[in-house]
C-alpha positions in Angstrom: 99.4 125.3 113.9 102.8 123.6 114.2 103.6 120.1 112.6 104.3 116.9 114.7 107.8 115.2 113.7 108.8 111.8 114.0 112.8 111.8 113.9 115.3 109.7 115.1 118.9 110.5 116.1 122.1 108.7 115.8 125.1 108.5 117.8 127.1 108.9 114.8 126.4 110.5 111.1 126.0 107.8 108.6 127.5 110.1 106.1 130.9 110.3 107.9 131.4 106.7 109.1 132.5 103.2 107.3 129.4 101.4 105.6 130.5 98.4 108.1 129.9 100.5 111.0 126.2 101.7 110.5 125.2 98.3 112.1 126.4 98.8 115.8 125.8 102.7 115.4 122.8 103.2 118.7 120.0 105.4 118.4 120.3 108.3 120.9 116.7 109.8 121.2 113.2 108.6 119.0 110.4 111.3 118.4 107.0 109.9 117.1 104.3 112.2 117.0 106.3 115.3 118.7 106.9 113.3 122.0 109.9 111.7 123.0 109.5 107.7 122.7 112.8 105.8 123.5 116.3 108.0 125.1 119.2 106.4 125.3 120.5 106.4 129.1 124.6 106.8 129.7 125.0 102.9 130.5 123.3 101.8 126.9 
């Protein structure tokens, strides 16, 4: 049987961006459980 995931994706890599910047950086799409919770629309 397959495993649930809760994730979250980013609009930008934290990795590749200023330390300033993380705080306005949006959250694109939020998985809890397997099932999408929260997807960000084009006007967010």
């Amino acid at each position: 049987m397959g495993k649930l995931a809760d994730l979250t994706v980013l609009e930008h890599n934290l990795f590749e961006i200023p330390g300033d910047a993380i705080a306005e950086t949006k959250v694109d799409l939020t998985l809890v459980g397997g099932k999408v919770v929260f997807r960000r629309t084009e006007g967010e």
